[in-house]
N, C-alpha and C positions, 0 to 999 in steps of 0.2 A: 831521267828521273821520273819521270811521268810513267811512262811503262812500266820501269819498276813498282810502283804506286796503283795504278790498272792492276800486275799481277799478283802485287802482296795481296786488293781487296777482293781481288776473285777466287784466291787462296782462303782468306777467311770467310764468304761467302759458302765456298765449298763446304770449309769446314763444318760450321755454325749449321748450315740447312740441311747439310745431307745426315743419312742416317745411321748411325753404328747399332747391327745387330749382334746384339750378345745372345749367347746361349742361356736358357732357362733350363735349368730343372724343377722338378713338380715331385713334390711327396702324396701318399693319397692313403688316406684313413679310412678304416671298415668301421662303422659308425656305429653297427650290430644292430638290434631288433630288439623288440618288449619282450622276446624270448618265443614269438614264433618266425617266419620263412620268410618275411619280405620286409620292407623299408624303402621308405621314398623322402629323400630330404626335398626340402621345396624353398626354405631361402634362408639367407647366412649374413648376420651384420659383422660391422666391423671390428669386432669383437672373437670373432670367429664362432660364433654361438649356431644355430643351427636347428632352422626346425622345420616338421616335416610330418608323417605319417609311419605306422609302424604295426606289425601284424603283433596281436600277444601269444602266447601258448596256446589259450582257447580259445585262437583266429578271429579276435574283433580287431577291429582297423581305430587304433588312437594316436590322436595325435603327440607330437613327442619335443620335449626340445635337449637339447643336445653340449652339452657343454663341458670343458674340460676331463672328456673321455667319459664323461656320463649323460646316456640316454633316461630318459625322466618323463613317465606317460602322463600328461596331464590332465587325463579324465575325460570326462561325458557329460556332464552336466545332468546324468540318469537316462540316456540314451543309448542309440544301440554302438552310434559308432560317433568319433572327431576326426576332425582333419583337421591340419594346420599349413598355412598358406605365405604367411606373413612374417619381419621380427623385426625390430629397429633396435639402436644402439644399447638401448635400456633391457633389452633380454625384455621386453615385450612380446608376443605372439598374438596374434589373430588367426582365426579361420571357422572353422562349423564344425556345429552335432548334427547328428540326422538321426531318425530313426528308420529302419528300414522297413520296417513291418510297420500295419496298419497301426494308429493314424500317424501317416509319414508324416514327419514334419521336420525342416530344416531349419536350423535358429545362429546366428551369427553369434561368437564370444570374441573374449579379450580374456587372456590368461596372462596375468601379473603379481609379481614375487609371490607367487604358489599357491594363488587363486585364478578360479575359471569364474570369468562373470557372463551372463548372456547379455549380448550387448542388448538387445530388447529391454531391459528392464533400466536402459539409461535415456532409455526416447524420453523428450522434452514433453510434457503433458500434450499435449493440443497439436501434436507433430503433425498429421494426419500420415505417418505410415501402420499399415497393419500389421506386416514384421519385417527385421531383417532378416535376411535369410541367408546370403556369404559375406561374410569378411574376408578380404583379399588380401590388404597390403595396409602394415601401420607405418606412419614415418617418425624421426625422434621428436615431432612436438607431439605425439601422440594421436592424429588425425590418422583416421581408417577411411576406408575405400572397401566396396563389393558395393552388394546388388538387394533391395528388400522387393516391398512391396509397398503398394501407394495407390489409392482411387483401384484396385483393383488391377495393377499395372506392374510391371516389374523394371524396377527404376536402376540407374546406378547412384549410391548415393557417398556421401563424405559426413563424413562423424567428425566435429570437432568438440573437444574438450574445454570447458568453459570453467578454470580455475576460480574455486572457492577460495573469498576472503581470508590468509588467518589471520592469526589469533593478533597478533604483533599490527595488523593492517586496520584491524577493528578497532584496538585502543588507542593507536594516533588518530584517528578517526575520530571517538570519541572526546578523548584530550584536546584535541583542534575547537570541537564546536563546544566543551567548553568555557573554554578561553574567548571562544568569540562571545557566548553566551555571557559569559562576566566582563569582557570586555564594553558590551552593550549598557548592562547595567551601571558600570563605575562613569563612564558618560552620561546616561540619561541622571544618575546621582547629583552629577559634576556641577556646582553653580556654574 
């Protein structure tokens, strides 16, 4: 009885650890271009959305995001060229403009529901960076990663997003302290 017991649980050991390789197949999509020669996708959420860089007809390099068979250049922000790096569940993108010709400058964005913003223009007053310069990689609480500038330095940094109040959060807010606020006075009334 015991041995049998020994080889039933070396049986199920077997089974349970070892590994069954099944066969994968893999489909694969030509994701196409801004309508010139080249394309470089650079990262994909789980969504399967897709974004990346993309030659146009008249060979500037933008960045692109990619979603249910439609390629979509997202601009420059008035620059020569974009690239994008990054995308999180939200169909989010990050990555950089540059310009290529004098005065070079590279500036990190965030492109959301069919806006480019330069992330620069969301540094906290008194930050002490003097710019960003790549955006890398967003995740879905919205927090970026690449590289600016700092003291003169070239740092890597993390962007987090600091949710505004609304509207609904203001008025409990307000209704709370006046309650307390009349609560105060019907007491100090009170004989």
């Amino acid at each position: 009885m015991m041995k049998r017991s020994l080889i039933g649980l070396a049986a199920l050991v077997l089974l349970l650890g070892g590994t069954v390789e099944a066969d994968v197949t893999y489909t694969i999509t030509d994701l196409g271009t801004l309508g010139g020669d080249y394309s470089y996708a650079t990262g994909i959420n789980d969504s399967g959305q897709v974004a990346g860089i993309a030659k146009t007809a008249s060979g500037q390099y933008r960045a692109f995001l990619y979603d249910s068979g439609t390629m979509t250049n997202l601009g420059s922000l008035g620059t020569d060229r974009s690239l994008a790096f990054g995308i999180n569940d939200s169909g989010q993108v990050v990555g950089y403009v540059a310009n290529t010709t004098s005065p070079y400058q590279q500036r990190a964005f965030l492109y959301d529901s069919g806006n480019m913003t330069d992330l620069n223009d969301l540094l906290p007053p008194g930050s002490g960076w003097d710019h960003l310069e790549h955006a890398r990689d967003i995740n879905n609480n919205g927090q970026i990663v690449g590289e600016g500038w700092i003291d003169g330095q070239e740092h890597a940094f993390l962007l987090t997003p600091v949710p505004e109040p609304s509207t609904l959060t203001l008025l409990i807010a307000a209704l709370l302290g006046g309650l307390g606020i009349a609560m105060r006075r019907y007491r100090w009334r009170k004989p």
